[in-house]
N, CA, C and O atoms as a GROMACS GRO file, in nm:
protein
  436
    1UNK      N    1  10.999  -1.934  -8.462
    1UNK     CA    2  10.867  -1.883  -8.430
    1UNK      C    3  10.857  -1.868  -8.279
    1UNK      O    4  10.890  -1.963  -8.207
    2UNK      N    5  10.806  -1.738  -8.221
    2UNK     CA    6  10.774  -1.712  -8.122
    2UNK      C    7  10.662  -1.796  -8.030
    2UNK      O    8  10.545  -1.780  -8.065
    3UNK      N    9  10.689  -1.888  -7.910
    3UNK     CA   10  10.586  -1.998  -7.894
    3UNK      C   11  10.453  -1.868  -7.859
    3UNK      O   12  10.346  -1.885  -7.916
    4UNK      N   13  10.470  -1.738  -7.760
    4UNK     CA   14  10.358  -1.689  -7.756
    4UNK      C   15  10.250  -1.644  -7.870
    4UNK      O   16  10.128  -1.654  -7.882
    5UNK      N   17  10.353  -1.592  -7.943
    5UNK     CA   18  10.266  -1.573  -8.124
    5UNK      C   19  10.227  -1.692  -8.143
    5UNK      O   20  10.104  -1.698  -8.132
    6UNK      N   21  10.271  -1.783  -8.164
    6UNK     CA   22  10.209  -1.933  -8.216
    6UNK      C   23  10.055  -1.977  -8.130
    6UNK      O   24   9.951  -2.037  -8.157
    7UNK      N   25  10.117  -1.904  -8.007
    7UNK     CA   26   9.937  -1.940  -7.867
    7UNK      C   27   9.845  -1.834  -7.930
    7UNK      O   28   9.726  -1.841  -7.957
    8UNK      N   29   9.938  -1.729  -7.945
    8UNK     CA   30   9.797  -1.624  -8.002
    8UNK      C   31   9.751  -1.690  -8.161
    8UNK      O   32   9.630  -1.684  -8.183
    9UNK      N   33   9.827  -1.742  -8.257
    9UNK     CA   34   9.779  -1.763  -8.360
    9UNK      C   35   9.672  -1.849  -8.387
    9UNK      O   36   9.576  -1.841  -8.464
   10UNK      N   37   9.720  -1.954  -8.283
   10UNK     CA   38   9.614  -2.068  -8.266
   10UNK      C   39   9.485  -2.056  -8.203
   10UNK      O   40   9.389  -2.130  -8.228
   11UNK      N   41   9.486  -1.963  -8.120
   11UNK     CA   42   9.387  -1.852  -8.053
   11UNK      C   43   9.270  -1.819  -8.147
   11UNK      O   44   9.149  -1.840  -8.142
   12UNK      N   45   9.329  -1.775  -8.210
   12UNK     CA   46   9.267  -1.692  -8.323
   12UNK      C   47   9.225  -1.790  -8.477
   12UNK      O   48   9.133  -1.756  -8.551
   13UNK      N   49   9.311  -1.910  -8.501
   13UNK     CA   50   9.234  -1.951  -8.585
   13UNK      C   51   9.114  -2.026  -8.496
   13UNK      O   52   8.997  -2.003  -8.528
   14UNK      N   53   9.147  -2.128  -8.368
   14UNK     CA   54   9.046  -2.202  -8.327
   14UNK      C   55   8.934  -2.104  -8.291
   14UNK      O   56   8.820  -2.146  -8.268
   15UNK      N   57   8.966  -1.975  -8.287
   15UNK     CA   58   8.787  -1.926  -8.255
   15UNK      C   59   8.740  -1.860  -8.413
   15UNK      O   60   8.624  -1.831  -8.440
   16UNK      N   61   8.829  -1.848  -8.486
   16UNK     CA   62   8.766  -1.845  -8.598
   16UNK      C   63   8.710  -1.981  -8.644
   16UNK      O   64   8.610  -1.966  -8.714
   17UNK      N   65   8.746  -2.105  -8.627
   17UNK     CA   66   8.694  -2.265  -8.700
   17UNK      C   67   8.562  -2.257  -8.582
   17UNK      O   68   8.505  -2.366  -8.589
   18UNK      N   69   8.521  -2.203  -8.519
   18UNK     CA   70   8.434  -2.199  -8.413
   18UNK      C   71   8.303  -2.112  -8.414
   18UNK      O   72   8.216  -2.116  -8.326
   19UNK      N   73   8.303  -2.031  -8.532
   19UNK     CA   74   8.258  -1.968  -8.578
   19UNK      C   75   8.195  -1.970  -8.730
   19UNK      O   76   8.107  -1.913  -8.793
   20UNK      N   77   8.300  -2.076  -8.749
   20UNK     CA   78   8.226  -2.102  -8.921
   20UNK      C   79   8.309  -2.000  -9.029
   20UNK      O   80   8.291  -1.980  -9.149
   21UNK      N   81   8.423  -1.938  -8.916
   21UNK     CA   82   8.485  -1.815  -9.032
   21UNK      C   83   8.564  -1.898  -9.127
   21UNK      O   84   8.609  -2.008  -9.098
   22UNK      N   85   8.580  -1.825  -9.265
   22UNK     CA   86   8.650  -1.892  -9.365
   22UNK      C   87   8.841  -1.768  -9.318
   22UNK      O   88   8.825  -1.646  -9.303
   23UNK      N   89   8.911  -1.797  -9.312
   23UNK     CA   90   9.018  -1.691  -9.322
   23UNK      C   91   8.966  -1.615  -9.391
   23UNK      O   92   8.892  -1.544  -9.322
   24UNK      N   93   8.960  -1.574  -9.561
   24UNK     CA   94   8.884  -1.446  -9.624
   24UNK      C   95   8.798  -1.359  -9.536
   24UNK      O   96   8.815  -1.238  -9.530
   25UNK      N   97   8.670  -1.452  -9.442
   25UNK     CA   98   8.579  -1.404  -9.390
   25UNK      C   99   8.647  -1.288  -9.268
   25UNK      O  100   8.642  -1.165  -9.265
   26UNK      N  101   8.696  -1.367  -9.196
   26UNK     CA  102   8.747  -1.297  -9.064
   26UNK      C  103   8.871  -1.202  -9.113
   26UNK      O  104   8.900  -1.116  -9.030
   27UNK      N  105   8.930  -1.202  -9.203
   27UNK     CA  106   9.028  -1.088  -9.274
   27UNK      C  107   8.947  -0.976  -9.314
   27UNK      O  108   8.982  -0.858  -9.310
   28UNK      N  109   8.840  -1.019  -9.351
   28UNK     CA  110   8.727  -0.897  -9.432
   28UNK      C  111   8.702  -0.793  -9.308
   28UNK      O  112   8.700  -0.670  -9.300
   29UNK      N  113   8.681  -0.928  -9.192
   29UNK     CA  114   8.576  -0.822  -9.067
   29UNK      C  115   8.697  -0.778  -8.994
   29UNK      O  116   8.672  -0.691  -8.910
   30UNK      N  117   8.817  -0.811  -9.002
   30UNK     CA  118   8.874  -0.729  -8.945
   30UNK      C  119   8.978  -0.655  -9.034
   30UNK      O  120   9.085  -0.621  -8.983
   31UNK      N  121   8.954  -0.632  -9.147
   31UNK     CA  122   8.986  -0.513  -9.215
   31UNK      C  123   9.171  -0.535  -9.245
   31UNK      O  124   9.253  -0.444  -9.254
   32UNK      N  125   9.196  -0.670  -9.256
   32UNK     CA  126   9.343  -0.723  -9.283
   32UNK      C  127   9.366  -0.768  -9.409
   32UNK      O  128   9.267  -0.785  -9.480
   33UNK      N  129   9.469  -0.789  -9.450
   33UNK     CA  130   9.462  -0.845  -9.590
   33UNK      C  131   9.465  -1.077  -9.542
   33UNK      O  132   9.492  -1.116  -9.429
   34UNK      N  133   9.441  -1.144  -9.623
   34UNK     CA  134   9.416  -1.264  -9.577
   34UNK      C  135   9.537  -1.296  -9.558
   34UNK      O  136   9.545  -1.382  -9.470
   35UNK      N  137   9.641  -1.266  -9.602
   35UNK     CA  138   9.771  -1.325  -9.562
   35UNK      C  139   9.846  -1.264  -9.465
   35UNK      O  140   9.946  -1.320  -9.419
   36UNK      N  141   9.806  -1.141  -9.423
   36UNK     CA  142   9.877  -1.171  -9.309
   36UNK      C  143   9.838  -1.254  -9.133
   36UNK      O  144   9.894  -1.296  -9.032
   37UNK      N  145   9.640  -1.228  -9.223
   37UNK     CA  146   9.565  -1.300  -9.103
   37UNK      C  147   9.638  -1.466  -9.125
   37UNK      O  148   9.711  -1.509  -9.036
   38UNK      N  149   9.614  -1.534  -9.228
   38UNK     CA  150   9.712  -1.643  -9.260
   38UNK      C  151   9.865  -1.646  -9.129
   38UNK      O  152   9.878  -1.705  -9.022
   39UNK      N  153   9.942  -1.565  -9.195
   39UNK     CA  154  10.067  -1.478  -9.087
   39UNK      C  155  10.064  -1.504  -8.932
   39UNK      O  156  10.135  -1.589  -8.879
   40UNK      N  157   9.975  -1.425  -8.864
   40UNK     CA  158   9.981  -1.432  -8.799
   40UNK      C  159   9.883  -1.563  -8.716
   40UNK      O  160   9.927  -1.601  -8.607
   41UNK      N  161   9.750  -1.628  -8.772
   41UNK     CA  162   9.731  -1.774  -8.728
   41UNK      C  163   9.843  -1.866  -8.713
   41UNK      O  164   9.838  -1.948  -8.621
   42UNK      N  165   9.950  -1.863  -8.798
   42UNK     CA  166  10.042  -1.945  -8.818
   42UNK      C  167  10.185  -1.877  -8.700
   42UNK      O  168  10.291  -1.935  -8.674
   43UNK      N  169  10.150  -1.776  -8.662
   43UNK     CA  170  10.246  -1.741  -8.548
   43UNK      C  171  10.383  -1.683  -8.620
   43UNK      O  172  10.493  -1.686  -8.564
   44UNK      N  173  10.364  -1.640  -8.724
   44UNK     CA  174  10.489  -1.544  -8.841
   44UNK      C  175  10.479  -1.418  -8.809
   44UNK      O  176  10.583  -1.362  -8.845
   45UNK      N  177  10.401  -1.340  -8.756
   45UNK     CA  178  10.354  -1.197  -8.781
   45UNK      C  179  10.274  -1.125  -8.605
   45UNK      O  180  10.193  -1.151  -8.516
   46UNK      N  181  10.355  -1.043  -8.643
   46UNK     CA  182  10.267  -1.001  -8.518
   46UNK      C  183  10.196  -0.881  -8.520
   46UNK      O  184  10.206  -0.845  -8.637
   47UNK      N  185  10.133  -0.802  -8.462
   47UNK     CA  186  10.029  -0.738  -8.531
   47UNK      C  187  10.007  -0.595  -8.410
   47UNK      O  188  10.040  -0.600  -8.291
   48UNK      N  189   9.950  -0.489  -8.473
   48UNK     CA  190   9.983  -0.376  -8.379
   48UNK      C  191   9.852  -0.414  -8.284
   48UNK      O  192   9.789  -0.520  -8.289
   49UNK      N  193   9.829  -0.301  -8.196
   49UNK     CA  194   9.703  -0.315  -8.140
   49UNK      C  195   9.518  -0.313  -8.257
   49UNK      O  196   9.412  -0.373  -8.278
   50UNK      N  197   9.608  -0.186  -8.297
   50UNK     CA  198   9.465  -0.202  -8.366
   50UNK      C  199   9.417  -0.309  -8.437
   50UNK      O  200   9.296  -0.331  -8.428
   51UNK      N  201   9.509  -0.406  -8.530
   51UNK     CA  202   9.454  -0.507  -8.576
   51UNK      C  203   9.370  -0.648  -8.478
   51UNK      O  204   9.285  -0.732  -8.509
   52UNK      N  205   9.464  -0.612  -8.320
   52UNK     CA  206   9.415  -0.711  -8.224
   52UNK      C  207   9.269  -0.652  -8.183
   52UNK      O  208   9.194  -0.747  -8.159
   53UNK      N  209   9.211  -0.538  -8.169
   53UNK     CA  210   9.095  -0.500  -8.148
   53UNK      C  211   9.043  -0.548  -8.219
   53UNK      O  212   8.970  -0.637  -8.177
   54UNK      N  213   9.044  -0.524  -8.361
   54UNK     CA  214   8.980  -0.574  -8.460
   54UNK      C  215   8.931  -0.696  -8.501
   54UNK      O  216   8.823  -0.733  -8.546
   55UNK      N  217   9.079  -0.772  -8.464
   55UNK     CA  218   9.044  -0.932  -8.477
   55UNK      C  219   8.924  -0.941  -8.367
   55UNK      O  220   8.820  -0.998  -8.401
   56UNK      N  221   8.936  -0.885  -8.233
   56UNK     CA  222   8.918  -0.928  -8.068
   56UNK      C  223   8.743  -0.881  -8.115
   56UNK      O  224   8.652  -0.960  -8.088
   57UNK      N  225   8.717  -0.761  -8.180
   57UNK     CA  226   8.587  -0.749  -8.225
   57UNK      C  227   8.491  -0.854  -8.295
   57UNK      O  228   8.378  -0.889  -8.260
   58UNK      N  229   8.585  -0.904  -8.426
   58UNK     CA  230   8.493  -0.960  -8.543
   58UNK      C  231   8.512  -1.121  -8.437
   58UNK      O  232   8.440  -1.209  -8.483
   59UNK      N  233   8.564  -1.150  -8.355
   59UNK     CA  234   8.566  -1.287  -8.280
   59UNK      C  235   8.442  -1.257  -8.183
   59UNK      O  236   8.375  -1.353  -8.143
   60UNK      N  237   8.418  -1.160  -8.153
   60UNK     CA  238   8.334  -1.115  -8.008
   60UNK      C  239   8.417  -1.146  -7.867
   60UNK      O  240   8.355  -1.152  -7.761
   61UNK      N  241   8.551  -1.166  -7.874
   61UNK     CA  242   8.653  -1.210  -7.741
   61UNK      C  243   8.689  -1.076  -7.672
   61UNK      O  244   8.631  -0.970  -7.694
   62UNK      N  245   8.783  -1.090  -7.592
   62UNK     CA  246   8.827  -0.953  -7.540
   62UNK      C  247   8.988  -0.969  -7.596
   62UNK      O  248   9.033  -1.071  -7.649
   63UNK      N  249   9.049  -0.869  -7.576
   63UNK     CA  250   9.200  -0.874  -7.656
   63UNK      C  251   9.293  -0.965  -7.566
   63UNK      O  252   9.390  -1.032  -7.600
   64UNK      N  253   9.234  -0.948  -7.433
   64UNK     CA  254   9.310  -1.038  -7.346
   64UNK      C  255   9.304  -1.178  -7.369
   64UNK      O  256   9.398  -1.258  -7.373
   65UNK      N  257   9.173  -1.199  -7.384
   65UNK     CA  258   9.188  -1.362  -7.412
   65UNK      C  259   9.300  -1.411  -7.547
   65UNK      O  260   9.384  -1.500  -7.536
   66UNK      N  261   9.273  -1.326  -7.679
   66UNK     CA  262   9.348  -1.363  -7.757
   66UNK      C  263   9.508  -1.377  -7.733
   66UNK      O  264   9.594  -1.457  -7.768
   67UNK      N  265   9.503  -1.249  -7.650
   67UNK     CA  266   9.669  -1.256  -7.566
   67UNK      C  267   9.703  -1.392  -7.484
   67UNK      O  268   9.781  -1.484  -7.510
   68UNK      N  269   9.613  -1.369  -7.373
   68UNK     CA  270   9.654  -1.475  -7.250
   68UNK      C  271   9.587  -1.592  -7.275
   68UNK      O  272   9.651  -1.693  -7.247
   69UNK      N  273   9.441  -1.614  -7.335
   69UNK     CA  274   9.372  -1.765  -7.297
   69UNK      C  275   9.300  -1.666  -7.203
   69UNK      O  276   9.181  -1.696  -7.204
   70UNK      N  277   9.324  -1.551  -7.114
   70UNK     CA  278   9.177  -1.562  -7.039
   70UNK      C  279   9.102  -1.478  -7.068
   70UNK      O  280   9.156  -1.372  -7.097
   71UNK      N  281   8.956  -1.482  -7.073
   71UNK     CA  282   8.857  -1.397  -7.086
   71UNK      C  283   8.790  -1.312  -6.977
   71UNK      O  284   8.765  -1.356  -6.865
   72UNK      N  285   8.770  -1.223  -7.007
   72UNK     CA  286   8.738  -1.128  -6.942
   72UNK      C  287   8.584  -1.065  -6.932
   72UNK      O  288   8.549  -0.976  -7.010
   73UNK      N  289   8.493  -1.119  -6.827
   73UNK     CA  290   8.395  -1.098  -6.815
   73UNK      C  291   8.311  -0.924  -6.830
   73UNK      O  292   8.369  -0.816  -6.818
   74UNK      N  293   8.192  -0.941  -6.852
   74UNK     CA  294   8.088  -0.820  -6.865
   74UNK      C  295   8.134  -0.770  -6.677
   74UNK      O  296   8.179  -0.812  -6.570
   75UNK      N  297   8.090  -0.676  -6.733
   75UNK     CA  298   8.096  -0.588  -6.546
   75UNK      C  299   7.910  -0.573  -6.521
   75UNK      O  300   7.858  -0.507  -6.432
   76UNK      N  301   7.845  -0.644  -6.614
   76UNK     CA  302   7.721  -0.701  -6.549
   76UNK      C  303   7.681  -0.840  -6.470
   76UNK      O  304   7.676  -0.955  -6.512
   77UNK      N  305   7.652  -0.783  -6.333
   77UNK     CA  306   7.648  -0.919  -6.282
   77UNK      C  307   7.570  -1.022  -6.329
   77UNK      O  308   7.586  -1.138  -6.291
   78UNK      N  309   7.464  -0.978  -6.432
   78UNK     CA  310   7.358  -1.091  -6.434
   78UNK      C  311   7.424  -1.161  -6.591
   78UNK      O  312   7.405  -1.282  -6.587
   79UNK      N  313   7.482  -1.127  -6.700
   79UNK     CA  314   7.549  -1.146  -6.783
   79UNK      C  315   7.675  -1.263  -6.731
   79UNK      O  316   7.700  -1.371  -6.784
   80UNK      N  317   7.742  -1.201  -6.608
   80UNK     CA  318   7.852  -1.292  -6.579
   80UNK      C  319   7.767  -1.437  -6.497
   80UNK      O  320   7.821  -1.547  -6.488
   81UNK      N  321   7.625  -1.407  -6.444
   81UNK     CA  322   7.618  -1.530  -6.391
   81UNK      C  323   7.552  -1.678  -6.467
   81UNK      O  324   7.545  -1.798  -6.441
   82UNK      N  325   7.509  -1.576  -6.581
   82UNK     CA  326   7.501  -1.665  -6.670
   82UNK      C  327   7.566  -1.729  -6.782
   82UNK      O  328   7.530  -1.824  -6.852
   83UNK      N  329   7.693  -1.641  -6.782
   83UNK     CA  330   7.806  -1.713  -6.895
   83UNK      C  331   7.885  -1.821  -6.772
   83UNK      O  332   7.956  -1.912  -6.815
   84UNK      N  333   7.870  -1.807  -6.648
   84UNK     CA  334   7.933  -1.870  -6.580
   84UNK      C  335   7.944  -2.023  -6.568
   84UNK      O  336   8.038  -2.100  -6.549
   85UNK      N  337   7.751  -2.045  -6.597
   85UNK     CA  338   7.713  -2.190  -6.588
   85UNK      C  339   7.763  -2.242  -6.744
   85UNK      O  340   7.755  -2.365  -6.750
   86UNK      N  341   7.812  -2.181  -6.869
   86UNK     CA  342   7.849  -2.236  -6.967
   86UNK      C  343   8.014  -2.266  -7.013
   86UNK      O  344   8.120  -2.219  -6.972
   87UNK      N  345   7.979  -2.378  -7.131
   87UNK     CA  346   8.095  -2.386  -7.107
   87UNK      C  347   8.229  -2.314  -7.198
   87UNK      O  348   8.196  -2.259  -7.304
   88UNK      N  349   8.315  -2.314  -7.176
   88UNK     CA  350   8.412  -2.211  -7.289
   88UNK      C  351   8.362  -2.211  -7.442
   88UNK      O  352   8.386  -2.106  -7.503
   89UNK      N  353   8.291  -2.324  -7.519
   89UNK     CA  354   8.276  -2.328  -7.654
   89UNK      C  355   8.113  -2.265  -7.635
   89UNK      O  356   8.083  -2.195  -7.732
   90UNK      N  357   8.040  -2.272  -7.565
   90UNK     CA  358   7.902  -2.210  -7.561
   90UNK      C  359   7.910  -2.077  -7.499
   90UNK      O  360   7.796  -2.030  -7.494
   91UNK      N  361   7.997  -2.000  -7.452
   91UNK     CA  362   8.021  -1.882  -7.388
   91UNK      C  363   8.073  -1.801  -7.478
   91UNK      O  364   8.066  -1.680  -7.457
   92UNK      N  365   8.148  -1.855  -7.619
   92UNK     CA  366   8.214  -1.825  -7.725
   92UNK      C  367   8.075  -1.820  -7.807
   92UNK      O  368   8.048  -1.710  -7.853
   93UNK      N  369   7.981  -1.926  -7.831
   93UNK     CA  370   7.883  -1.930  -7.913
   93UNK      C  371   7.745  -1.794  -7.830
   93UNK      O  372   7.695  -1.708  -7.902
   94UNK      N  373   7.722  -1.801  -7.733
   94UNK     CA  374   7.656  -1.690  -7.664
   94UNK      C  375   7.730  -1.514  -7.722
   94UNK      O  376   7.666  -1.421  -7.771
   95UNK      N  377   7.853  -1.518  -7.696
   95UNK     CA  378   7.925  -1.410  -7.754
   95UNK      C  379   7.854  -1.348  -7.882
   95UNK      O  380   7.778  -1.252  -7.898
   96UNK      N  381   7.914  -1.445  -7.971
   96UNK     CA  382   7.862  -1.421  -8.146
   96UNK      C  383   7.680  -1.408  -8.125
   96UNK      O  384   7.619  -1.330  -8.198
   97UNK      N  385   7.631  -1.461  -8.056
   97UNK     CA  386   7.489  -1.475  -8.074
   97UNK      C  387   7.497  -1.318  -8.039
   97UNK      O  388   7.504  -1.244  -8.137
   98UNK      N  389   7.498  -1.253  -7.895
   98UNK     CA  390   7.516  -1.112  -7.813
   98UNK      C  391   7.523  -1.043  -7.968
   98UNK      O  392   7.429  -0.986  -8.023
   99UNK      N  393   7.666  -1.064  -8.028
   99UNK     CA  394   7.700  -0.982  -8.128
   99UNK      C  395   7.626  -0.957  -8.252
   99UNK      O  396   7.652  -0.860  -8.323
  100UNK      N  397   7.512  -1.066  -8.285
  100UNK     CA  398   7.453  -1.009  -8.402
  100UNK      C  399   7.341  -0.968  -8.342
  100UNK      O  400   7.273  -0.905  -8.422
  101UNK      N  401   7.271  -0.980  -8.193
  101UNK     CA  402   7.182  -0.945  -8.160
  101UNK      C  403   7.242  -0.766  -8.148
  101UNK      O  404   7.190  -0.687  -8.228
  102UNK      N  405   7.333  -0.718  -8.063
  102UNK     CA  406   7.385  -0.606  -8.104
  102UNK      C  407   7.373  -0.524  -8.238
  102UNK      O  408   7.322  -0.414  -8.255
  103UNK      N  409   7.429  -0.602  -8.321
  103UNK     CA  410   7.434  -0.556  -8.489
  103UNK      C  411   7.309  -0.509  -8.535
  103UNK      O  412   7.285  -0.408  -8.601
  104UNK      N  413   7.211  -0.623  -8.479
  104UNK     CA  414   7.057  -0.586  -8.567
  104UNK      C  415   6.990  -0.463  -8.454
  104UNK      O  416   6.887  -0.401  -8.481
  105UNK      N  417   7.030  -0.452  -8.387
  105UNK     CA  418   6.957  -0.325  -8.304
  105UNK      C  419   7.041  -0.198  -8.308
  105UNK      O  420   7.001  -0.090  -8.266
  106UNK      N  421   7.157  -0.221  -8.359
  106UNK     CA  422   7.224  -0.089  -8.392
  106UNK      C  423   7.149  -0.027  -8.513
  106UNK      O  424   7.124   0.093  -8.524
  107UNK      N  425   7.115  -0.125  -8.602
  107UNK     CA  426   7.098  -0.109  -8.734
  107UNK      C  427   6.936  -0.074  -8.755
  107UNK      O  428   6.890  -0.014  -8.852
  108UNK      N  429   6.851  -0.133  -8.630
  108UNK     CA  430   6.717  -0.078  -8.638
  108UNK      C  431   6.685   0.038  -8.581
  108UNK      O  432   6.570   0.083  -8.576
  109UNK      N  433   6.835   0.115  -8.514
  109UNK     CA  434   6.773   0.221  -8.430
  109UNK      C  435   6.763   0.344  -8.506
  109UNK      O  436   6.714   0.445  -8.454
   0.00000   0.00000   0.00000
């Protein structure tokens, strides 16, 4: 096993257990079958871009973080000065919050 696949896998399950995702769940939203999301959590599989958008979407992360560990801020200053004072697991939880606040105003417009 590839140790970087194994960083991205673990990547990707710990912000899915962070989220409350079940594997099924986060396979659904990102449009994978569960085993290979299985696959690649476990660092077996590696995955084209589009599935990393996908995952990088239904997480609310950027693709980089899932790659590297680092995240990659809004190019709004007032957004970045306030994810700044939080901490990595509440900046992750702010994310998902952003994201269904997004969802429900796409959906009311």
């Amino acid at each position: 096993m590839d140790d970087q696949m194994a960083c991205v896998g673990k990547r990707i399950s710990d912000l899915r257990k962070s989220y409350g995702y079940t594997q099924e769940k986060l396979a659904e939203m990102a449009e994978i079958s569960i085993q290979f999301l299985v696959q690649i959590e476990h660092g077996q599989k590696t995955m084209k871009v589009g599935t990393l958008r996908k995952l990088s979407a239904a997480l609310s992360v950027s693709s980089d973080y899932i790659i590297n560990g680092a995240e990659a801020y809004s190019e709004n200053p007032e957004i970045n000065a306030i994810l700044s004072t939080l901490s990595d697991g509440n900046r992750r939880r702010a994310a998902g919050i952003l994201k269904i606040f997004a969802e429900a105003a796409r959906q009311s417009s």
